[in-house]
N, C-alpha and C positions, 0 to 999 in steps of 0.2 A: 477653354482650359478646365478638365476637370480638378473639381473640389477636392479638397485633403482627406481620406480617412480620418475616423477614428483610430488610435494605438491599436494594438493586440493586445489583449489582457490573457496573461496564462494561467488560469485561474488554480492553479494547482500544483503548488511547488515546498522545498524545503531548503532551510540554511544553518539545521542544527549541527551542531559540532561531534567529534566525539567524545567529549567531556560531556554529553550530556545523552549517551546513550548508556545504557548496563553494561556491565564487563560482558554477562555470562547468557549471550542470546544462543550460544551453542544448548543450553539444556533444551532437556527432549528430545535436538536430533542425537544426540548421545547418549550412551547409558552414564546412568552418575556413577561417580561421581568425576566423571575424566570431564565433561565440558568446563572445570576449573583451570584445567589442563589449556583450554582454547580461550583467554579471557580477548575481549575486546579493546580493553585498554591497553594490552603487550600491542596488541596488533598495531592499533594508534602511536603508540610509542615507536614502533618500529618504522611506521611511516613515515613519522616526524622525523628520527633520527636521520633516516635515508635522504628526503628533499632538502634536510638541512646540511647535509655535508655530500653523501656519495653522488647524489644525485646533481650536484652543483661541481662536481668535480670535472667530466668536460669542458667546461666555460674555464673552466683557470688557465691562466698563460704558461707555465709549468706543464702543463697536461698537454696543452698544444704543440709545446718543444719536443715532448718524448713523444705523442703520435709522428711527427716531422721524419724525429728519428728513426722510429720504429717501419715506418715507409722504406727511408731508406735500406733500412737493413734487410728489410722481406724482400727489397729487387734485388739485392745482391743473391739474395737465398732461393730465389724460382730461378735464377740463371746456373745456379749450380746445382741442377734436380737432377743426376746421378747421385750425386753425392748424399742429397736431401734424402732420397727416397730411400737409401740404405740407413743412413740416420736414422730415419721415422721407424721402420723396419725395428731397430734393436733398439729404438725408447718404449717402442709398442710390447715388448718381447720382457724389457726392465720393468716398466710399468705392473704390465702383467704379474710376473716373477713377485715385484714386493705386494700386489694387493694379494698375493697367494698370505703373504708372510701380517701383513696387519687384517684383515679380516677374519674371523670366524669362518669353518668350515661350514660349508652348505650341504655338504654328499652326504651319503653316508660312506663310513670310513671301507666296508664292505662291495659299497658298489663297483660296478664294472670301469664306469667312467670316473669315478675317485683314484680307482689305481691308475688307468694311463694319464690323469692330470697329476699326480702325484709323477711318475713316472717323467714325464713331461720337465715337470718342474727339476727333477732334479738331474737330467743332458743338460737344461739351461745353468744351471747355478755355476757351474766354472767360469762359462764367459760373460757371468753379471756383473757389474758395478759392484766394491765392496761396500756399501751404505750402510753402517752400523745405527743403530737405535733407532728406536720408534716414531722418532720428532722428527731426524732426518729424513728418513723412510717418508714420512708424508709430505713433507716439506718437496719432495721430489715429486712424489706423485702429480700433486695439487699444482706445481709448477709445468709438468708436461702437459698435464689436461687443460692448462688453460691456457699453452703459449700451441698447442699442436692439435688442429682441429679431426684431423682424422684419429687421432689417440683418442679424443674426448669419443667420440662416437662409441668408445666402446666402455663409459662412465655410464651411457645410454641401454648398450646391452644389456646392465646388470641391474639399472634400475628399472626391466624392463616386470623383477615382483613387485617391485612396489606398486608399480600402476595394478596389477592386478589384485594387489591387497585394496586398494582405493575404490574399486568396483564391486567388494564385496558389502561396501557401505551401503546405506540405505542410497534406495535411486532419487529420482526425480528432484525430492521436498529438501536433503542431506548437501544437493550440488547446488540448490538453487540458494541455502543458509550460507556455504561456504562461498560463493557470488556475492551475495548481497555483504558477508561480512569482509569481502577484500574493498569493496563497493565503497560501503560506509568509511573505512580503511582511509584511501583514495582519496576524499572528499574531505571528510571528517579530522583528516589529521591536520588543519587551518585551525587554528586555536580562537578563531573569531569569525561568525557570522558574518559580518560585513567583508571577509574575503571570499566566502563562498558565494554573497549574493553577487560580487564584481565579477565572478566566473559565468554567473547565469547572465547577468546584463548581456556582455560581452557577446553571445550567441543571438542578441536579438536588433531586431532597427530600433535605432532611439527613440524613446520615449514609450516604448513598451511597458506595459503593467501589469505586477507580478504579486497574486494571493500567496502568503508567503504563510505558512502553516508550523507552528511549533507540534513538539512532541512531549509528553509527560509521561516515564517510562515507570516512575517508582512506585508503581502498583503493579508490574507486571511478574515480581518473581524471579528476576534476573539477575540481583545485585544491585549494587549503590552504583550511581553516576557520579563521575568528578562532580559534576556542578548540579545543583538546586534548579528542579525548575524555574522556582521563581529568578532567579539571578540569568536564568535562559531570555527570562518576560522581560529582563529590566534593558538586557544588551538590545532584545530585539526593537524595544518602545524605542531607545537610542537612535536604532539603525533607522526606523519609520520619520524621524526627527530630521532626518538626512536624505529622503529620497522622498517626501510628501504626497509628489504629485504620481510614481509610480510604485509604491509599496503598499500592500493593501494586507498589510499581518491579520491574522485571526487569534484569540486566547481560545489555548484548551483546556479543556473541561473533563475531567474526572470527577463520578458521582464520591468517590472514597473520598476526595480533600471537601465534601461539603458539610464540614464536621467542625466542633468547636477549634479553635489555632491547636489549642495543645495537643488534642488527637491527632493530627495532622503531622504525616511521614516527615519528617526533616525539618518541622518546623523551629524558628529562632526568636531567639527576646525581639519582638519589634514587630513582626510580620501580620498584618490585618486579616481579619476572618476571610477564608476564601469567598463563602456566597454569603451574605446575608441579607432578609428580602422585608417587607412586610406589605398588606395588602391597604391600599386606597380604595376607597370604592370598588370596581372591578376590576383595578389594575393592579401589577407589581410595581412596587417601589425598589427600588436598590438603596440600602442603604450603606455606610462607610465599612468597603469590604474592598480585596482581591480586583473580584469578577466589576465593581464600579469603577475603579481606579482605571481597568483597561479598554472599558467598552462606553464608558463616558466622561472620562477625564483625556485619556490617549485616546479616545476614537480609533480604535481599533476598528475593523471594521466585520468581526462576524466569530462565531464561534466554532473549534472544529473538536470535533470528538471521533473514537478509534474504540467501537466497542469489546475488538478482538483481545484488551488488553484484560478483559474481566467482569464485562458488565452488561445488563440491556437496555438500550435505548432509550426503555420506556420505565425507566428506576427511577419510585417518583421522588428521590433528595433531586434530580432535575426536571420534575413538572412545574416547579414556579419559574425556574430559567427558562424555559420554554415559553408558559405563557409571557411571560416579558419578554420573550425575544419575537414571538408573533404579534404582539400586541403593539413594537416598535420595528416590523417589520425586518429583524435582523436576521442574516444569512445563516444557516448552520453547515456545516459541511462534514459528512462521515464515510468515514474508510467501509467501502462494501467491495470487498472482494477478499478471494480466500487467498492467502499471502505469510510472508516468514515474519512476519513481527507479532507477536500475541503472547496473551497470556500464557507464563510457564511455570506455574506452581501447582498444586495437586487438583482435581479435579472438586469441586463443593458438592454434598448432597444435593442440593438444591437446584443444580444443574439438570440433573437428569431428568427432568420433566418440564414442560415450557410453561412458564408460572400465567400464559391467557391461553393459550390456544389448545382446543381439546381432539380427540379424535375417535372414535365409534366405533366401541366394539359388538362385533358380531351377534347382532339378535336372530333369536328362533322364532319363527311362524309356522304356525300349523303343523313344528316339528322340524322344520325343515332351516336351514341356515338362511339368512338375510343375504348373506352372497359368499360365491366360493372366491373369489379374488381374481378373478379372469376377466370380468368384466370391463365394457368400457368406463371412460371415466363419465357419460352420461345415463349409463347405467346405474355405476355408484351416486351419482348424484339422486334421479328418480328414486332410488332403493333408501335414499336417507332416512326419510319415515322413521323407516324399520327399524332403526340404529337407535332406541332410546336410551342406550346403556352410553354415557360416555365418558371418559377419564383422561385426564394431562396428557396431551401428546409426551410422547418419549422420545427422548432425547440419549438415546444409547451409547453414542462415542464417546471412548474412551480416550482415545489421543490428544495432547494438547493442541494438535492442530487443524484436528477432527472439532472436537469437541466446540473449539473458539469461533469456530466457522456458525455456529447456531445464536450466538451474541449481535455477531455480521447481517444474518438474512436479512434480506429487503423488507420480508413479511412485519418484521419487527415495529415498522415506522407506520404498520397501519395501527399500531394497537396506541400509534401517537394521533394519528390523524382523523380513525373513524370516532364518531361521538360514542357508539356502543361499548368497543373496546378499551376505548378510554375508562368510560365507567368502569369497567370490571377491573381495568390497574388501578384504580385509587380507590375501590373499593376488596380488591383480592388480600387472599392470606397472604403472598408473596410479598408485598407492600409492609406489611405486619414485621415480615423477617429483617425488614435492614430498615426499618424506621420506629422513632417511636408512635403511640397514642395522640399523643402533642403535638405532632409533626402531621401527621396524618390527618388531624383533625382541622389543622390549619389549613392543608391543599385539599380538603373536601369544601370547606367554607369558598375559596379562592374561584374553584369551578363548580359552585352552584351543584353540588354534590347531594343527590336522593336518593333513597331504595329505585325510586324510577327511571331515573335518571341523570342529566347535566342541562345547566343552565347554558355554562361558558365551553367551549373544548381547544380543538387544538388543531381545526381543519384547513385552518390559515397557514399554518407553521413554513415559514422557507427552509426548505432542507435542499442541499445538491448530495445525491448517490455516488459518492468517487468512484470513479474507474468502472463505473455501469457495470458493475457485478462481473466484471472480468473477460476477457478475452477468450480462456473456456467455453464463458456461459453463452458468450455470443457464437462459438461453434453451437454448441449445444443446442443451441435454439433453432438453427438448421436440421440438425441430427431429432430434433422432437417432429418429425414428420407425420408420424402416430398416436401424439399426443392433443389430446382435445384443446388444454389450456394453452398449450403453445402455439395453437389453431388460430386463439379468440382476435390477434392484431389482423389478422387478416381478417377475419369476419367479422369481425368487428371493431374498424380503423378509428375509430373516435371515443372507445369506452376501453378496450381490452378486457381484459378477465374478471367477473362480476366476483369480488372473493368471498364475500361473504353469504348470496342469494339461490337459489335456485330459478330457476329460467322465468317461476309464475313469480316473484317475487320474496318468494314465503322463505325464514332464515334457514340455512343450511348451517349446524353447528360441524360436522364432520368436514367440509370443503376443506377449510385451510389446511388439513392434513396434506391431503391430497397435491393439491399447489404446493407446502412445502418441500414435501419430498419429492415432487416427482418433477416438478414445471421447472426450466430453465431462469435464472434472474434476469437474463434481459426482457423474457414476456413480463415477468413480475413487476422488475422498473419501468416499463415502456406503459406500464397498464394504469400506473399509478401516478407516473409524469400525466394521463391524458386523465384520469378524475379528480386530480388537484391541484387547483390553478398554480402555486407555490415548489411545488416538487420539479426539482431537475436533475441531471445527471453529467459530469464530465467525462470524458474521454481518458482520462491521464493513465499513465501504466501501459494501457491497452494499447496505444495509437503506436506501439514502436514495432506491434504487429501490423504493419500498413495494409498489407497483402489477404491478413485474414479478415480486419475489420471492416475497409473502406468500403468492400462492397454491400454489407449491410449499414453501413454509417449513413452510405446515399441512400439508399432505401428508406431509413427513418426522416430522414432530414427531408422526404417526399409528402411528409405527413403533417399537415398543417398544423395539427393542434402537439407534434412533438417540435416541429422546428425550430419552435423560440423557447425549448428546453434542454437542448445540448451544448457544452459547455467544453469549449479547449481548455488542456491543460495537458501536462507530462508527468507530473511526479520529481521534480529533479530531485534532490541526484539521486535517486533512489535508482532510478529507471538506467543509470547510465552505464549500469553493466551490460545492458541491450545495444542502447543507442545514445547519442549527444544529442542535446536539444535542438541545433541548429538542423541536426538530420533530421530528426522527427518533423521539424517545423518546414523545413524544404518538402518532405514526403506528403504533408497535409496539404500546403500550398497549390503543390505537386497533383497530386490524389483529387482534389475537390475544385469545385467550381470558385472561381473567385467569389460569386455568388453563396455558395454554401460557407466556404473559409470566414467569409464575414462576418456571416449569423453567426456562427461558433464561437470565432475570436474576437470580433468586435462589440457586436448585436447583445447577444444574449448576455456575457457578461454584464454589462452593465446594467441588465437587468435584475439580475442575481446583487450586485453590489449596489442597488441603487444609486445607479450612479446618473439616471439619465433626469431627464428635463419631467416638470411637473405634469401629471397626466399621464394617458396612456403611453407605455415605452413603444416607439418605433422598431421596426424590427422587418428583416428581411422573410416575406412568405411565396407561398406557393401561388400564384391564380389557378383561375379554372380552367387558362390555355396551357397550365405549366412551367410558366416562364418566371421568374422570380420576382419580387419586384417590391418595394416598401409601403406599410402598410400603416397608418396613423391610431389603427386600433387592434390593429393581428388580428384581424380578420377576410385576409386576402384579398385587401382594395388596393390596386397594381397602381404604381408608380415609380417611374425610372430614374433613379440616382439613388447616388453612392449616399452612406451614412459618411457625416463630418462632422468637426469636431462642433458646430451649432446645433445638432442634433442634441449633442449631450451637456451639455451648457447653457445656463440661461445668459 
C-alpha cells in the first residue's frame, strides 16, 4: 500500500476584501480627473447589492411560479407563429418608430440617409401605437427588448458605436485594469476574508495549505480603503486562529509605515509602532511593535512585500527587518512581475536614476569612440575598460506603469544579496534621502559597516520571486535567441549569468546596465535561484498560461540545483478572470509529472515555510539516469518513494 502524500501547499494566494482595496485603481489608465468617475467601491457596492438580492432571485418560490407560467404561455405563443411572426414584425416597426422619438439624432439633419429615415418614419406614424410621454414611451420600449428576443437584436445594432468607442481606449494594459477591476468586483464584494478563503478551500483535497498574502494599498495614491490595514491583520490573525494546521498568512511590509505611530497613514489612539528593532550582539531584537505582534506572538509565518506600490526593495528603513528575517530564517515573498496594481501618484525625482546601479558612458580612445553600440554584448563587456566615465543608470519612464515596473526588477534583490551592493545601499546618497543620520548610523553599526567594506550582509536572505517575472518574460527568454545573457542557463546550467564580473573575474561596473535593459527575467531569476542557496520563485499568475509555460517549466525543473526552487502557487483570486483554481490545479497535475507536481506543491514548499524535519529538507531530484527520485541532501542520491506526511514531521 502506498504511503500518504504530503498536502499541496499553494503558496501564493489572497483573501482580501474590497473594503480593503482604494476606490480609484482606475488613475492613470484614464485621464483625470474621470477615474473618480470609476471608483472601486460603487463597483463593490453594486456587487453586493446584486448577490444580495437580484442575484438570489431565481431560488425564490415566486420566481419559479412565474418561470412555470411564463412556459406555459411561450408554448401557446410558438404554436401560433403566423400570428407571432406578424406581431414581432410591427413591435419591431413600434419599437423602432419611438427610439426615433426618445433618442437624439445621430445624422446629420442634411444627410441623404437622415431624409429617407426621416421620411420612413413618418409612412410609419399613422399606423403606430398612440403612446404619449417620455415615461411610457420607454416603459414600452424596455418591455419589448426584454420579453422579444429577435427586437433585442437590434438594442445590439446600435450599440454596435459604443463598442467602437470602447476600442479607441488604451489597448492591452486599459482591458486588462478593467478585468482585474470586475475580478476584485466578483470576489471582493464577501465582506469578510473568511468567505473568500471557504471559496478557495472548496477547489482543493483536504487538507491543503494555503500562503495566504495580505495587501497594504495606502501608500499607493488611489484613495482611502474602507478598512485599515491593520484591522485587514487583526480579521486575518482571526481566520489563522481557525484553520492552524492549513493557513500560513504572511504580514506586509511597507518601508513608509516604518515611521514613528503618529506619522503613520491612518493611524489611531492605541495602535503600536509598526517596526521597532534594537541591536544584540549581531542580532536584531524586535522590540513591542506591529511587525512582533504578527511574526512572534501570531506566528505568522513570513513576510510579503509588492514593490510596485512605491518603493525599492533595498530601502534601508527595511535592512534591519531583513537582517532579522535572515538571521531567523523567515520566508519573504515579492510581487515580480509587471502587473495592474502599482503605484499611482506622480512620478519622484528621485526615481529617474537607479539610486546603485551605474551605467558607462561612452569614452574616447585614441580619438575614437569606446563603441558605436552594435556590438555584441561580449564585446561590450571586453570594451568595459574603456568606460571610465560612469553615471546612475537612467531610469526614463515616464508612465505609472512603466515607471513602477523599475521598483519590480529581479536586479533589485541583488543589491540585497550581494555583500558589495549591499555596501554601497547603506552607504549611498540615496539612503540620505528617506532616512535620517540616526537611523543610518544605527544599520551601519548592525552590518559591520566600513569605507571597505561589511562585516554582516544579507546573502542568506529567503526571498521567493512571485510569478517568475511573468509569463512575458518567459516568452521572451525564448525570443532572446541572440542574446548573450539569455545564452548564460544553457552554458552555464549551474551558475547562470555572472552579473557583476567579467569572464577573467575582474569587476565590470557597466554589466548591470546591460542585463537590465536588455536580458529577459526568467534568465535573471533562474541565475540568481542557482547562486543563492535561499532564492526561489513561484509559478502563481503565470501557470493559468499552461500551454505557454509548461514547456519551459519542465525544462527548469530538469536542473538540479533549480528543482528544489520552484514553488506552486496561483495568485487567487486575482488570477480568476483567466482561470479557477481547481482548473489551474487540474492543468498542472495534468501538465507535470507526478514526480515534478510534487516537488512544486509538496517538496519545496515546505522548504520555503520551514516546515520540514530538522536537517537537511528532502526533496525530489533529478539522477544522473534522469529519473526522479528523493534525495536526503538535494544532491541527486536516488531513492524511490513518495514524500509523507513523516517526512515533514518529527
Amino acid at each position: 500500500m502506498a504511503e500518504e502524500k504530503a498536502p499541496i501547499i499553494n503558496c501564493h494566494t489572497h483573501v482580501f476584501t474590497g473594503d480593503h482595496v482604494p476606490p480609484y485603481l482606475a488613475r492613470t489608465f484614464v485621464p483625470e480627473p474621470f477615474h473618480y468617475l470609476i471608483s472601486l467601491n460603487v463597483l463593490v457596492s453594486i456587487f453586493r447589492w446584486w448577490y444580495r438580492w437580484p442575484a438570489r432571485i431565481p431560488y425564490r418560490l415566486w420566481f419559479k411560479r412565474l418561470r412555470r407560467w411564463f412556459t406555459h404561455v411561450n408554448l401557446v405563443y410558438n404554436k401560433c407563429w403566423p400570428f407571432t411572426t406578424i406581431l414581432e414584425y410591427y413591435l419591431f416597426f413600434q419599437t423602432f418608430f419611438l427610439l426615433n422619438k426618445l433618442l437624439p439624432a445621430v445624422l446629420p439633419k442634411e444627410n441623404w440617409l437622415s431624409k429617407v429615415t426621416s421620411n420612413f418614419i413618418a409612412w410609419l406614424s399613422p399606423y403606430m401605437l398612440p403612446i404619449h410621454g417620455k415615461f411610457l414611451q420607454g416603459c414600452f420600449v424596455i418591455f419589448v427588448l426584454l420579453l422579444f428576443p429577435t427586437i433585442r437584436n437590434f438594442l445590439s445594432w446600435m450599440s454596435s458605436g459604443l463598442k467602437k468607442l470602447l476600442v479607441m481606449l488604451p489597448g492591452k494594459q486599459t482591458k486588462e485594469m478593467f478585468a482585474r477591476y470586475l475580478n476584485i468586483g466578483r470576489y471582493a464584494f464577501h465582506r469578510h476574508q473568511r468567505t473568500i478563503f471557504s471559496k478557495l478551500k472548496s477547489q482543493y483535497p483536504t487538507g491543503t495549505g494555503f500562503v495566504v498574502l495580505p495587501m497594504d494599498m495606502d501608500y499607493m495614491d488611489a484613495g482611502k480603503s474602507r478598512t485599515r490595514y491593520r484591522d485587514q491583520m487583526k480579521e486575518l490573525a482571526a481566520l489563522k486562529e481557525e484553520n492552524k494546521e492549513t493557513l500560513f498568512p504572511f504580514v506586509f511590509v511597507d518601508p513608509r509605515r516604518c515611521v514613528p505611530v503618529g506619522e503613520e497613514k491612518r493611524a489611531m489612539e492605541g495602535d503600536k509602532p509598526f517596526f521597532v528593532w534594537k541591536q544584540v550582539g549581531v542580532k536584531v531584537i524586535l522590540e513591542d511593535c506591529f511587525i512582533k505582534d504578527y511574526l512572534e506572538d501570531k506566528q505568522f509565518s513570513g513576510i510579503k512585500i509588492y514593490p510596485a506600490l512605491g518603493y525599492f526593495p533595498f530601502d534601508i528603513r527595511l535592512l534591519p527587518l531583513w537582517k532579522y528575517a535572515a538571521d531567523n530564517n523567515i520566508p519573504i515573498l515579492t510581487h515580480c512581475i509587471k502587473g495592474t496594481i502599482f503605484y499611482r501618484g506622480r512620478k519622484q525625482t528621485a526615481w529617474y536614476q537607479h539610486p546603485i546601479f551605474e551605467q558607462p558612458m561612452s569614452k574616447q580612445q585614441n580619438g575614437k569612440n569606446g563603441y558605436d553600440g552594435y556590438e555584441t554584448d561580449e564585446e561590450k563587456e571586453n570594451k568595459d575598460s574603456l568606460k571610465t566615465d560612469y553615471v546612475p543608470l537612467d531610469l526614463p519612464e515616464t508612465k505609472n506603469i512603466d515607471f513602477t515596473t523599475n521598483f519590480t526588477h529581479p536586479m533589485n534583490f541583488l543589491c540585497l544579496l550581494d555583500k558589495g551592493l549591499l555596501h554601497k545601499v547603506i552607504g549611498g546618497e540615496a539612503s540620505r534621502k528617506i532616512a535620517s543620520e540616526k537611523d543610518i548610523k544605527r544599520v551601519k553599526e548592525l552590518f559591520g559597516y566600513s569605507d571597505t567594506g561589511l562585516t554582516r550582509d544579507l546573502s542568506k536572505l529567503k526571498i521567493c520571486l512571485g510569478h517568475f517575472g511573468g509569463d512575458d518574460e518567459w516568452l521572451r527568454y525564448f525570443e532572446k535567441d541572440r542574446n548573450n545573457y539569455s545564452s548564460q542557463l544553457t552554458k552555464h546550467p549551474h551558475s547562470g549569468i555572472e552579473f557583476l564580473r567579467k569572464k577573467d573575474g575582474t569587476p565590470s561596473p557597466g554589466k548591470p546596465e546591460q542585463i537590465w535593459r536588455y536580458t529577459d527575467w526568467y534568465s535573471i531569476i533562474s541565475s540568481m535561484m542557482l547562486q543563492y542557496d535561499n532564492v526561489y520563485a513561484d509559478i502563481s499568475y503565470i501557470l493559468h498560461n499552461d500551454a505557454g509555460i509548461l514547456p519551459l517549466l519542465k525544462e527548469t525543473l530538469q536542473n538540479k540545483d533549480l528543482r528544489g526552487k520552484v514553488l506552486y502557487g496561483t495568485d487567487f483570486f486575482v488570477v480568476r478572470n483567466h482561470k479557477s483554481d481547481k482548473n489551474m490545479l487540474a492543468d498542472m497535475m495534468g501538465g507535470l509529472s507526478v514526480e515534478d507536481f510534487d516537488q512544486v506543491a509538496r517538496a519545496n514548499p515546505r522548504s520555503f515555510l520551514n516546515l520540514n524535519s530538522p536537517g537537511q529538507p528532502k526533496v525530489f531530484t533529478i539522477g544522473k539516469t534522469g529519473n526522479p527520485g528523493i534525495s536526503e541532501n538535494g544532491q541527486g542520491k536516488e531513492k524511490s518513494k513518495d514524500l509523507t506526511d513523516s517526512d515533514v514531521h518529527d
